[in-house]
Backbone as XML, in Angstrom:
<?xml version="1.0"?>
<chain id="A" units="angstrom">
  <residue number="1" name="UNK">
    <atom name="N" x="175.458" y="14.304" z="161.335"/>
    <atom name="CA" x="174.890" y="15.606" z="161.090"/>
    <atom name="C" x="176.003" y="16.551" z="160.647"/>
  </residue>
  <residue number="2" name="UNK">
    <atom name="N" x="175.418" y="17.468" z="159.611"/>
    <atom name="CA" x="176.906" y="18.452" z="159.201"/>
    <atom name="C" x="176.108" y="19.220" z="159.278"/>
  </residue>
  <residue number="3" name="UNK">
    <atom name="N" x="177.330" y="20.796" z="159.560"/>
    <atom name="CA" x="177.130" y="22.222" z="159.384"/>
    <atom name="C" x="176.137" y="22.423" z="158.235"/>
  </residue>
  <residue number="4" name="UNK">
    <atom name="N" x="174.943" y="23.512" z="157.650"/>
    <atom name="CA" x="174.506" y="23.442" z="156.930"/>
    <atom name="C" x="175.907" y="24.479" z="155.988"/>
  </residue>
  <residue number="5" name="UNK">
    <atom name="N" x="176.330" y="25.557" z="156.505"/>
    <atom name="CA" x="177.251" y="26.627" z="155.971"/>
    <atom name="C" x="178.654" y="25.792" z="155.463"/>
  </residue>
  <residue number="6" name="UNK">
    <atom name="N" x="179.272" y="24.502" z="156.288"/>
    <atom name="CA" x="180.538" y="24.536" z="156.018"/>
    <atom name="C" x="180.409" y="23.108" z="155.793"/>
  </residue>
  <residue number="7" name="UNK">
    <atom name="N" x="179.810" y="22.190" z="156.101"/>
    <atom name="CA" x="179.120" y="21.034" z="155.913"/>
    <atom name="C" x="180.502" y="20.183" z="156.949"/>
  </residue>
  <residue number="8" name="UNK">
    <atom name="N" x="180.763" y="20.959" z="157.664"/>
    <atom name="CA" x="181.511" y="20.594" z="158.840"/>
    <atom name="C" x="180.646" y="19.207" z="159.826"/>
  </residue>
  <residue number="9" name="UNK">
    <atom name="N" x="181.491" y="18.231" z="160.260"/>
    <atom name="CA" x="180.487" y="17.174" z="161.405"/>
    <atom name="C" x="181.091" y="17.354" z="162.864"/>
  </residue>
  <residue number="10" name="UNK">
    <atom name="N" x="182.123" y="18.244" z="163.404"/>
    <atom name="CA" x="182.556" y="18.978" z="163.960"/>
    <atom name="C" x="181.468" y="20.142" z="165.127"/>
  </residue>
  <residue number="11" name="UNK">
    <atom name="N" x="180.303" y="19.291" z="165.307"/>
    <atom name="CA" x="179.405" y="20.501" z="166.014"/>
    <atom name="C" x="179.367" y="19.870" z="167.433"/>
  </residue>
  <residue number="12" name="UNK">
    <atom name="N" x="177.917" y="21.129" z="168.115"/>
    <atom name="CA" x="177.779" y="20.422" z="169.629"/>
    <atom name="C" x="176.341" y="21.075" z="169.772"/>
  </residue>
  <residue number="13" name="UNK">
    <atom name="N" x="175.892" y="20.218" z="171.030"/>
    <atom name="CA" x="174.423" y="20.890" z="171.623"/>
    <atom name="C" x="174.864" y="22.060" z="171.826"/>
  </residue>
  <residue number="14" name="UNK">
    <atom name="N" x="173.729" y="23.005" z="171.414"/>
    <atom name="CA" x="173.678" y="24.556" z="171.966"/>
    <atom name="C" x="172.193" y="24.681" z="172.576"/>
  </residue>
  <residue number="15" name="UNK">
    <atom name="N" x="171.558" y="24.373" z="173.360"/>
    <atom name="CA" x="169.946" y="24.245" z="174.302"/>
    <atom name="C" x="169.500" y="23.737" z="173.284"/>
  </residue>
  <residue number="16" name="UNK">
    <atom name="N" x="168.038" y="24.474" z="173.531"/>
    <atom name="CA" x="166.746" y="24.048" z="172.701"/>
    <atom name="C" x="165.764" y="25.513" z="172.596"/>
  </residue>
  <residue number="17" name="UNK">
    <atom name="N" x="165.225" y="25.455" z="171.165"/>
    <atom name="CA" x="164.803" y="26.167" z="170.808"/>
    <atom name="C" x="163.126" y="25.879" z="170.510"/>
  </residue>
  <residue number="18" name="UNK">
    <atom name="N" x="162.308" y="26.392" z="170.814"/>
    <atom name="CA" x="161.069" y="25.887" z="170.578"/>
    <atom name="C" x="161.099" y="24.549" z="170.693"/>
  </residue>
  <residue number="19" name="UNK">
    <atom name="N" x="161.612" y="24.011" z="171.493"/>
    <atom name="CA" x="161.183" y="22.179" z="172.082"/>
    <atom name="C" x="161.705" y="21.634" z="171.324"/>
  </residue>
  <residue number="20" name="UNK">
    <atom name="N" x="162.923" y="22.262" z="170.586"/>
    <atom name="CA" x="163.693" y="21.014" z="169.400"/>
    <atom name="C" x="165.369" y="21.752" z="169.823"/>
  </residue>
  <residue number="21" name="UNK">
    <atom name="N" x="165.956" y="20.558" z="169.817"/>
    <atom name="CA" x="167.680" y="21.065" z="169.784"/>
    <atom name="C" x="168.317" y="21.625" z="169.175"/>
  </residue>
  <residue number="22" name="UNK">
    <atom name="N" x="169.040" y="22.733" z="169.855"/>
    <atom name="CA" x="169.946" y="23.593" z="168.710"/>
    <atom name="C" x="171.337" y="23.331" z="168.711"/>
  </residue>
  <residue number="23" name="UNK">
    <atom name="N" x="172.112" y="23.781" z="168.002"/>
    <atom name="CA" x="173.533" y="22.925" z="167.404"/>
    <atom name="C" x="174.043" y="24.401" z="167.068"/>
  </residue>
  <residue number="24" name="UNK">
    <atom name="N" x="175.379" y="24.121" z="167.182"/>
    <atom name="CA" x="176.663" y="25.131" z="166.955"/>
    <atom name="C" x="177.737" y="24.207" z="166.406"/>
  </residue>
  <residue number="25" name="UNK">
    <atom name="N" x="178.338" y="24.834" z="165.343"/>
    <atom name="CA" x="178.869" y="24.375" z="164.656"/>
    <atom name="C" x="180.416" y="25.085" z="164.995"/>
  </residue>
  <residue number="26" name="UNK">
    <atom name="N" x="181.493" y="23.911" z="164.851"/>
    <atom name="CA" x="182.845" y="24.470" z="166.366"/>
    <atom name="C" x="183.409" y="25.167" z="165.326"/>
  </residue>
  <residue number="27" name="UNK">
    <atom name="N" x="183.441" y="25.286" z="164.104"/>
    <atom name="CA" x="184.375" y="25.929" z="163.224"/>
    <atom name="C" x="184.292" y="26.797" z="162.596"/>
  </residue>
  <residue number="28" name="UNK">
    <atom name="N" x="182.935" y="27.587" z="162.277"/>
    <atom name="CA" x="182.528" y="28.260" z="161.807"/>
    <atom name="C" x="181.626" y="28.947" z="162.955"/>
  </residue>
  <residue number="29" name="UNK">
    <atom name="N" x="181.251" y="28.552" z="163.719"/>
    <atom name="CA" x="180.243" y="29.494" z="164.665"/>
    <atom name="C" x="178.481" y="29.295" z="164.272"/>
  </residue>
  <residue number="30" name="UNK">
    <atom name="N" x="178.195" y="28.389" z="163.219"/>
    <atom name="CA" x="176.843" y="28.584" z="162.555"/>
    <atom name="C" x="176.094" y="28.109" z="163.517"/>
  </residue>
  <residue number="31" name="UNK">
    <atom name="N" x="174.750" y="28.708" z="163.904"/>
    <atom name="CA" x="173.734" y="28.198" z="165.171"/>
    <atom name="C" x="172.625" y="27.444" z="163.985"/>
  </residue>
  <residue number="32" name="UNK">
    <atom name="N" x="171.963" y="26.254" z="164.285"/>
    <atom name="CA" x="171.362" y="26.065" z="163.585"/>
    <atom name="C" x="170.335" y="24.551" z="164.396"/>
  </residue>
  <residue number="33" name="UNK">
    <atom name="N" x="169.131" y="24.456" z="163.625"/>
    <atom name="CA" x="168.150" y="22.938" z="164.142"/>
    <atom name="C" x="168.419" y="21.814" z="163.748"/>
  </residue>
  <residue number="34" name="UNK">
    <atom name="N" x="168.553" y="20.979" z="164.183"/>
    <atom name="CA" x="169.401" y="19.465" z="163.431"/>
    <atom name="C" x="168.169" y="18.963" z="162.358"/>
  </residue>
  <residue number="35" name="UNK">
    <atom name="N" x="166.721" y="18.895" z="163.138"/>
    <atom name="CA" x="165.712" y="18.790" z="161.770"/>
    <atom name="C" x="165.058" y="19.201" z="161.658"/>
  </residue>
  <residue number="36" name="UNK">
    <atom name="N" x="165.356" y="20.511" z="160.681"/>
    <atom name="CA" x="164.097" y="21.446" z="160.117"/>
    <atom name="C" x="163.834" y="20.742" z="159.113"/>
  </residue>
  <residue number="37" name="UNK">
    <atom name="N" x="161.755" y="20.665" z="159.376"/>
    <atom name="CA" x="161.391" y="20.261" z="158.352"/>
    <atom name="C" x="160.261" y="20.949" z="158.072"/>
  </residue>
  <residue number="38" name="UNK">
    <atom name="N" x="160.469" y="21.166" z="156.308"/>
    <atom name="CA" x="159.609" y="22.566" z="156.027"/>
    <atom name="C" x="158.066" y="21.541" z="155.812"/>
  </residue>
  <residue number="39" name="UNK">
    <atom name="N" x="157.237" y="22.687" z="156.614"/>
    <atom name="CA" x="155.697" y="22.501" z="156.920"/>
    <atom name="C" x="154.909" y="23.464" z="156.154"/>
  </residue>
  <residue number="40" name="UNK">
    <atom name="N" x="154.276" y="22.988" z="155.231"/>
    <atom name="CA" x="153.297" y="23.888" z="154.304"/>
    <atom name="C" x="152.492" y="22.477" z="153.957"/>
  </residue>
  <residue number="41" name="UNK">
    <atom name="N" x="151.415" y="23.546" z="152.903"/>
    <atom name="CA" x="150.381" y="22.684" z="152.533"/>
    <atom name="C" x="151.160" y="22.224" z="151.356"/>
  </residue>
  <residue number="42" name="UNK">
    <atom name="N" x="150.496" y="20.746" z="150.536"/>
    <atom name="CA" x="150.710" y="20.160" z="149.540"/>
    <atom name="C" x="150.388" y="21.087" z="148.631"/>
  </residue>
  <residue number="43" name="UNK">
    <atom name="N" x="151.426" y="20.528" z="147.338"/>
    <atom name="CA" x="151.069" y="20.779" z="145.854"/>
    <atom name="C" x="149.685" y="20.938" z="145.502"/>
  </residue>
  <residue number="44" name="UNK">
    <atom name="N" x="149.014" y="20.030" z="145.606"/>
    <atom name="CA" x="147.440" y="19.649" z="145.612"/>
    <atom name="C" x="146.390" y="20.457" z="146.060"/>
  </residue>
  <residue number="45" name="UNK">
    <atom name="N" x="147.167" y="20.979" z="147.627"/>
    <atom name="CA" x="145.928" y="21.798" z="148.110"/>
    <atom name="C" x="146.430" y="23.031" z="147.319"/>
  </residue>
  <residue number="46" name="UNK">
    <atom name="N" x="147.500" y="23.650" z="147.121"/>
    <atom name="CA" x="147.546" y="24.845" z="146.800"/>
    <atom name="C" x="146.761" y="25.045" z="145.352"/>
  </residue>
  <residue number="47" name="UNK">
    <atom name="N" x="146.874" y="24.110" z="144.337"/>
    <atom name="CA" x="146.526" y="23.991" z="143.415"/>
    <atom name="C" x="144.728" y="24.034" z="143.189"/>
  </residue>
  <residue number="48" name="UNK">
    <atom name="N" x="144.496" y="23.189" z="144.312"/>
    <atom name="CA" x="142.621" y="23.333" z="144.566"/>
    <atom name="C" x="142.413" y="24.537" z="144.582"/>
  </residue>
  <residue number="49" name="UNK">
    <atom name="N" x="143.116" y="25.069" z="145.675"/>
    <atom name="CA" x="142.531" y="26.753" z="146.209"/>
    <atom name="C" x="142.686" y="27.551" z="145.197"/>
  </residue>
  <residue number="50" name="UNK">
    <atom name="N" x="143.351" y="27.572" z="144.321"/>
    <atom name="CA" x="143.766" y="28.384" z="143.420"/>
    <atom name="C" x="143.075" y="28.101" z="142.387"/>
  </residue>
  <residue number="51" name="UNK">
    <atom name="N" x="142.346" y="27.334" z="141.708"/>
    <atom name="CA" x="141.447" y="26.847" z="140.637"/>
    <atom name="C" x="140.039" y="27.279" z="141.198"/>
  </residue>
  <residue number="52" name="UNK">
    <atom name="N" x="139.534" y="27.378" z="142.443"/>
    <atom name="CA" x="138.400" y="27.795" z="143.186"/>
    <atom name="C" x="138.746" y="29.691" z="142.896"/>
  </residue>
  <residue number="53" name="UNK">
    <atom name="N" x="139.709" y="29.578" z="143.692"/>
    <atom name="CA" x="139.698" y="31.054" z="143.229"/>
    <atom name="C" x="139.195" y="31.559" z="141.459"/>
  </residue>
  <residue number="54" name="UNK">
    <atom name="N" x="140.190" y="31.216" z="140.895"/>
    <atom name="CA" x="139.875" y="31.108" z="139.115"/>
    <atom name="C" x="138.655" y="31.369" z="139.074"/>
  </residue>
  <residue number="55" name="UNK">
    <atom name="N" x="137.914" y="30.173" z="139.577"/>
    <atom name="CA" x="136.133" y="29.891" z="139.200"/>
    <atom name="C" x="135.608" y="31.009" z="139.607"/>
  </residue>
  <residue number="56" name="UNK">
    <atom name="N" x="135.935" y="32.159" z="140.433"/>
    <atom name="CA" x="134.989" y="32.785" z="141.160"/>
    <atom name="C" x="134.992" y="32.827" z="142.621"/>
  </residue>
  <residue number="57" name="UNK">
    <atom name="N" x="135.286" y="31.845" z="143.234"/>
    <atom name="CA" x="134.968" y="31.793" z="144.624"/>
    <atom name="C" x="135.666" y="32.749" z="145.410"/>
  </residue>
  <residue number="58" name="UNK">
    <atom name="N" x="135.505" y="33.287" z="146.692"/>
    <atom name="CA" x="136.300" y="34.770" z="147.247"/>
    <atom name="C" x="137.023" y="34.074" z="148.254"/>
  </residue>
  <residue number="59" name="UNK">
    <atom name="N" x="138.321" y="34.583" z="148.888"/>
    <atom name="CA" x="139.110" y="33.596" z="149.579"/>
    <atom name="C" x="138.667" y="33.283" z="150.757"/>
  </residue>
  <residue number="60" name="UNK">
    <atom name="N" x="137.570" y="33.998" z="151.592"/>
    <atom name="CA" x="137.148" y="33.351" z="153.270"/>
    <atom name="C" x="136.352" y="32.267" z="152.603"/>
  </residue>
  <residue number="61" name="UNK">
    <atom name="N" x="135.217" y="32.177" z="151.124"/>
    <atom name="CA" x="134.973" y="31.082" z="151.149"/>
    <atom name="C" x="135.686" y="29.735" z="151.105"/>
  </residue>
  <residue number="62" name="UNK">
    <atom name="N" x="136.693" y="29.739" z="150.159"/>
    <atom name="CA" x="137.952" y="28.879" z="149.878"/>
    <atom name="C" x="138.684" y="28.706" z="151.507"/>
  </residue>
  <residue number="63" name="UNK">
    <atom name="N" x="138.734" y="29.612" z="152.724"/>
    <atom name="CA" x="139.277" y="29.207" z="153.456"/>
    <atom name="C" x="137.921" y="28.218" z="154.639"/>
  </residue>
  <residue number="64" name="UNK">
    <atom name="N" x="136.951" y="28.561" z="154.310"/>
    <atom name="CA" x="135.717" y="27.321" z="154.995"/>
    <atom name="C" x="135.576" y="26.577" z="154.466"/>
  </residue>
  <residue number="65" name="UNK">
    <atom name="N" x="136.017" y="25.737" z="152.869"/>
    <atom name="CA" x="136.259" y="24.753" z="152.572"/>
    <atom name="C" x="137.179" y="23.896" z="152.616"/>
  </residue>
  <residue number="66" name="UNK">
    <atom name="N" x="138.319" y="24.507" z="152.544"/>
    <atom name="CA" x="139.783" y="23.959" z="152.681"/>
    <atom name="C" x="140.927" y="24.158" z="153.998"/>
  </residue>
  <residue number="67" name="UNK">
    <atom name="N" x="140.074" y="24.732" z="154.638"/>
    <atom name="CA" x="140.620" y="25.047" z="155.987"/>
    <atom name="C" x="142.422" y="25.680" z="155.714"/>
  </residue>
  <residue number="68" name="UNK">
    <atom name="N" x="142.167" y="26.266" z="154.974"/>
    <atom name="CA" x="143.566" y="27.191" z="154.559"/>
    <atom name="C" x="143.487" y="28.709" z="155.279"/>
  </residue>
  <residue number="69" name="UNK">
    <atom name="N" x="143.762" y="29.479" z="155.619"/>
    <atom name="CA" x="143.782" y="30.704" z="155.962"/>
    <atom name="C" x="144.112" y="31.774" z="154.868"/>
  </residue>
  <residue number="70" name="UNK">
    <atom name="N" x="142.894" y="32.394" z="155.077"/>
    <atom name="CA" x="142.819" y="33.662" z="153.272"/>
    <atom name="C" x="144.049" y="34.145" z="153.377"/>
  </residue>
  <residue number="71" name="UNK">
    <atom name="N" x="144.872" y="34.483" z="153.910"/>
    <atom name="CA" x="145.884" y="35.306" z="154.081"/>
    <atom name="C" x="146.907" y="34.749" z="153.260"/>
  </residue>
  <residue number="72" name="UNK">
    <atom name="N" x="147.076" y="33.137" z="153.594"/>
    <atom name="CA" x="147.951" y="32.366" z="152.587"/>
    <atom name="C" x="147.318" y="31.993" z="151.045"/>
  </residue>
  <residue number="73" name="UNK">
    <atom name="N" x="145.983" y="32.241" z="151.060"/>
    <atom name="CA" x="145.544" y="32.034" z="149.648"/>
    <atom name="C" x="145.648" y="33.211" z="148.776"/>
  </residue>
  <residue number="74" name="UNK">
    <atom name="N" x="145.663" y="34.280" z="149.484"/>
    <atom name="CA" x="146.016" y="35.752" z="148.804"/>
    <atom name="C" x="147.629" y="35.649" z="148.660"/>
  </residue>
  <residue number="75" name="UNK">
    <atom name="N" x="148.693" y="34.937" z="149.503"/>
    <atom name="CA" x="149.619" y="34.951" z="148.612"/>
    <atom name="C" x="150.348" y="34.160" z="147.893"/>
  </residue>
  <residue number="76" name="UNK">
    <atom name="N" x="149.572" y="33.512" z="148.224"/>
    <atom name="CA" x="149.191" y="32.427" z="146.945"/>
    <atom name="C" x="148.944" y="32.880" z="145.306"/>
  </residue>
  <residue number="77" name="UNK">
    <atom name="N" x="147.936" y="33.682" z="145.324"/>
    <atom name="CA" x="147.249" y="34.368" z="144.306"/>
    <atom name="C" x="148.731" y="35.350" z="143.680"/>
  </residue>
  <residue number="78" name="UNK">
    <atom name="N" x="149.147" y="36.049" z="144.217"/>
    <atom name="CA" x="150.385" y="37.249" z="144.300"/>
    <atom name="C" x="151.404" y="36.786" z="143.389"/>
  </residue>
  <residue number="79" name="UNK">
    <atom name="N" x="151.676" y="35.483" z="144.106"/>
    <atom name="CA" x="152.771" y="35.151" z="143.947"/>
    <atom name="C" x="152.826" y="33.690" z="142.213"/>
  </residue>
  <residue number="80" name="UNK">
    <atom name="N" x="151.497" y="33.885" z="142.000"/>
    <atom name="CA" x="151.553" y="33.329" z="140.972"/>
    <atom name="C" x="151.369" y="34.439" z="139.530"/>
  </residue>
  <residue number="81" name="UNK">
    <atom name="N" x="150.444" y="35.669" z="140.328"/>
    <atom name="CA" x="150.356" y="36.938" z="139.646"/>
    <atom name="C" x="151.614" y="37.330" z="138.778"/>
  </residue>
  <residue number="82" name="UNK">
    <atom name="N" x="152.561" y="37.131" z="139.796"/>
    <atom name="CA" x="154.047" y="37.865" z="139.691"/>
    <atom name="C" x="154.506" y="36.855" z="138.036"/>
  </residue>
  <residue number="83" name="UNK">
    <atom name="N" x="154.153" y="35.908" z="137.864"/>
    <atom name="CA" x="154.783" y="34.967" z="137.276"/>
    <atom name="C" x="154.127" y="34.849" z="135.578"/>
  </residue>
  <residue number="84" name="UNK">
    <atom name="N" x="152.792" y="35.704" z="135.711"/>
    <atom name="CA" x="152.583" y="35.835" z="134.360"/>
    <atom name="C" x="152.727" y="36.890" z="133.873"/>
  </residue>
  <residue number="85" name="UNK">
    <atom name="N" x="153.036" y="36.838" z="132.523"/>
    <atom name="CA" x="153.427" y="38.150" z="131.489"/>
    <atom name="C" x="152.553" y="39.418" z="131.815"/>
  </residue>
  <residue number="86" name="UNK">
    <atom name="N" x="152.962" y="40.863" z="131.351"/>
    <atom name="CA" x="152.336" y="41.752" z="131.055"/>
    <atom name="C" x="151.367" y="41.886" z="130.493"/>
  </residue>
  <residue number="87" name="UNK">
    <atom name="N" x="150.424" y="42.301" z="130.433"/>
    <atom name="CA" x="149.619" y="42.633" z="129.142"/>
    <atom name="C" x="150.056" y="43.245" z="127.982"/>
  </residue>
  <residue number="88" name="UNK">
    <atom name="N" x="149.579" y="43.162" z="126.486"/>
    <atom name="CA" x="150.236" y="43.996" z="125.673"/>
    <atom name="C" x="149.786" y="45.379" z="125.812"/>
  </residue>
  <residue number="89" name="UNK">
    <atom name="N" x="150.775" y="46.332" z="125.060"/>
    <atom name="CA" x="149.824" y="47.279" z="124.733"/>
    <atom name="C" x="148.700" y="47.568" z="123.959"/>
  </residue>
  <residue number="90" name="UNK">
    <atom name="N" x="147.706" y="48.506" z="123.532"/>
    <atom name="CA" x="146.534" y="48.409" z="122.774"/>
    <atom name="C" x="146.326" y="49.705" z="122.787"/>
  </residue>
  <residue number="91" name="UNK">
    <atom name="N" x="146.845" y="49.654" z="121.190"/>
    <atom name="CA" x="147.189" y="51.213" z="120.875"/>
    <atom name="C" x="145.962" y="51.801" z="119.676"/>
  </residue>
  <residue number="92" name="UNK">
    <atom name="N" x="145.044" y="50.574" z="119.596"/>
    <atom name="CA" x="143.644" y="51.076" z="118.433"/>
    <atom name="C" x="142.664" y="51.618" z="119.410"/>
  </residue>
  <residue number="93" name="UNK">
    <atom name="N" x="141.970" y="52.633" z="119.025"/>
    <atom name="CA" x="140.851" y="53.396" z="119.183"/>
    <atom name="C" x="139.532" y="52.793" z="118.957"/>
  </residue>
  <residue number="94" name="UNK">
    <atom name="N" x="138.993" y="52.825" z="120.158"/>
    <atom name="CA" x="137.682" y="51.778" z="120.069"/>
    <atom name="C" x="136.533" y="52.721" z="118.977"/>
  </residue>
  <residue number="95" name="UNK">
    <atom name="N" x="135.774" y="52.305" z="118.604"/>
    <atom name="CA" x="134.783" y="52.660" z="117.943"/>
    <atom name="C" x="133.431" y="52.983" z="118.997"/>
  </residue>
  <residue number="96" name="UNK">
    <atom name="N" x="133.157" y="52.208" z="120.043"/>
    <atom name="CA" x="132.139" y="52.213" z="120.438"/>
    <atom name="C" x="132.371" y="52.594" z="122.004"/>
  </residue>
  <residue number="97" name="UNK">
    <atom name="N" x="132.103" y="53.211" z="123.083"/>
    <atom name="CA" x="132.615" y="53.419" z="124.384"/>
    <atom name="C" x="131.558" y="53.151" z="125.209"/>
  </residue>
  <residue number="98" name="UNK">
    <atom name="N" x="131.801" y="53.138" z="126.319"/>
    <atom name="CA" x="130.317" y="53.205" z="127.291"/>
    <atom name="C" x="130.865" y="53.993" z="128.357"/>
  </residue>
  <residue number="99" name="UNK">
    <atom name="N" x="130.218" y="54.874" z="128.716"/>
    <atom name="CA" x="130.540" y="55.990" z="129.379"/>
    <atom name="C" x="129.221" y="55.379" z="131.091"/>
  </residue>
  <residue number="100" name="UNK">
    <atom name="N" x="129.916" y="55.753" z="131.924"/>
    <atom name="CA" x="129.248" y="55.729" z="133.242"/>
    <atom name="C" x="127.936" y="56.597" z="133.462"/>
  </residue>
  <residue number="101" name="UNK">
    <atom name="N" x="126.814" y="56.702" z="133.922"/>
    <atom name="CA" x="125.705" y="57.537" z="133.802"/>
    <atom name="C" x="126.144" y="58.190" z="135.217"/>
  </residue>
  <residue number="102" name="UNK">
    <atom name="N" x="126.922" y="57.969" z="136.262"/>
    <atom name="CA" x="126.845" y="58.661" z="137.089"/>
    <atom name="C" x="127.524" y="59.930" z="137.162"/>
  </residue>
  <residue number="103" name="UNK">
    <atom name="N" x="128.380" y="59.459" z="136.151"/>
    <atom name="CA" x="129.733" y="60.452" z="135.756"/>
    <atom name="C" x="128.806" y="61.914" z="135.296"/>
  </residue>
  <residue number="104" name="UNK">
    <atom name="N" x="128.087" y="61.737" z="134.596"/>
    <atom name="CA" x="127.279" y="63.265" z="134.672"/>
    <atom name="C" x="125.857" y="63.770" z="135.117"/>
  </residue>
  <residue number="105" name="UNK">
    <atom name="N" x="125.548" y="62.530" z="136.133"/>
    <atom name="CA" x="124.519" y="63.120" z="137.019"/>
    <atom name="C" x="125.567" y="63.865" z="137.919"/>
  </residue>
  <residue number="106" name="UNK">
    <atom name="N" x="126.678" y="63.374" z="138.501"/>
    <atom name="CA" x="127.622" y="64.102" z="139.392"/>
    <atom name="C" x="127.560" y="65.815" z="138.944"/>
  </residue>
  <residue number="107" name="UNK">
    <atom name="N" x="128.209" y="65.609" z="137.829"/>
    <atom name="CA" x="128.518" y="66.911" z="136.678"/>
    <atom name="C" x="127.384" y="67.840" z="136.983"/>
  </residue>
  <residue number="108" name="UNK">
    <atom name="N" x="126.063" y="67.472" z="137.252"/>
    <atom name="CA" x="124.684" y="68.299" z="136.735"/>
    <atom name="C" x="124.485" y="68.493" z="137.883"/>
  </residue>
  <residue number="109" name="UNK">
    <atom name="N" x="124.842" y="68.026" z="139.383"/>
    <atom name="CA" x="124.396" y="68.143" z="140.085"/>
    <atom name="C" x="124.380" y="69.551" z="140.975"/>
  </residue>
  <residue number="110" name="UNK">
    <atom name="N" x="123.394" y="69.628" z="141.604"/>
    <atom name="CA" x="123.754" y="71.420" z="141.747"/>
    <atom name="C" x="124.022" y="71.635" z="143.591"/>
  </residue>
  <residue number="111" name="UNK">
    <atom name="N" x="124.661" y="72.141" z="143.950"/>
    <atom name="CA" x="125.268" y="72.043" z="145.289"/>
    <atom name="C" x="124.689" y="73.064" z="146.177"/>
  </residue>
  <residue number="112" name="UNK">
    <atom name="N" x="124.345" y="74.209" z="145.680"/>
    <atom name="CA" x="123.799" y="75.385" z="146.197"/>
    <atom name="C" x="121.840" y="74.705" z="147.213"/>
  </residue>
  <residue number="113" name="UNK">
    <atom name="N" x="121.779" y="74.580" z="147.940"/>
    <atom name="CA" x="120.615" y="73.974" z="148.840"/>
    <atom name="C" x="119.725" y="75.851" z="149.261"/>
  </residue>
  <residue number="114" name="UNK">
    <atom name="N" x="118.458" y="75.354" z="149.224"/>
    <atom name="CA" x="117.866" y="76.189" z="149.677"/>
    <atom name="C" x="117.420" y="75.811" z="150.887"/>
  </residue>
  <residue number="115" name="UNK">
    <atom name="N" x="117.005" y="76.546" z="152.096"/>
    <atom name="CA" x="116.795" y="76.305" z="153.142"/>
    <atom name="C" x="115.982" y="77.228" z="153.657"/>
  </residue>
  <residue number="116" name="UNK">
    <atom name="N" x="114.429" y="76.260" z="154.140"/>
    <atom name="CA" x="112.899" y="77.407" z="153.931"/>
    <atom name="C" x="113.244" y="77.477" z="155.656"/>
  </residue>
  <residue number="117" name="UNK">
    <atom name="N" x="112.845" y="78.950" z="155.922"/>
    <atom name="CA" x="113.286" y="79.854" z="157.510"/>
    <atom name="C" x="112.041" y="79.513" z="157.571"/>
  </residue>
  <residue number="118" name="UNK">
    <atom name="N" x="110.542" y="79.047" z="156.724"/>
    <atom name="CA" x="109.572" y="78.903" z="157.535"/>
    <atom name="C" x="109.290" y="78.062" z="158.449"/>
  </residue>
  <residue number="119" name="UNK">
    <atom name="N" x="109.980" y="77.352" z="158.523"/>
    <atom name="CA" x="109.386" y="75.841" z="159.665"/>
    <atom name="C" x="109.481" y="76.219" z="160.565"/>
  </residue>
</chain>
């Protein structure tokens, strides 16, 4: 086993950390786990969840199929976000628009309430 920092073989037990042994390294001081081994989902699953997403699907559904937790499929999503280009700009003037209908029922709407003292 070597230092991960100095790649020193020069170490010793230092306890245990979450039910696995920890190591100190005599020459450098580095505290470290003799075998960390990184735990994530496969290539495969990430790749499923993420093509479901694509299609439509919303991530608690994707997480009752794939038993993934939305939290990791949202950064999932993020972190592939990050990785594609900008959009261009789009500097032509549309010809045709569609305007919201609520946008000027809001506008028309009249705020002043009457209130009958007969009742």
């Amino acid at each position: 086993m070597q230092c991960p920092r100095c790649a020193s073989t020069h170490i010793r037990k230092n306890g245990r950390k979450n039910g696995k042994q920890n190591h100190i390294c005599v020459f450098c001081g580095r505290q470290f786990i003799d075998s960390y081994d990184h735990q994530g989902y496969s290539a495969e699953v990430k790749k499923e969840c993420l093509e479901m997403y694509v299609n439509g699907l919303g991530f608690r559904a994707i997480e009752r199929v794939k038993k993934v937790h939305h939290t990791t499929i949202i950064n999932w999503v993020r972190e592939l976000g990050k990785t594609l280009p900008d959009s261009p700009e789009y500097n032509a003037i549309p010809e045709i628009t569609q305007v919201d209908e609520l946008e000027t029922f809001v506008g028309k709407k009249k705020q002043n309430l009457v209130v009958d003292s007969r009742k």
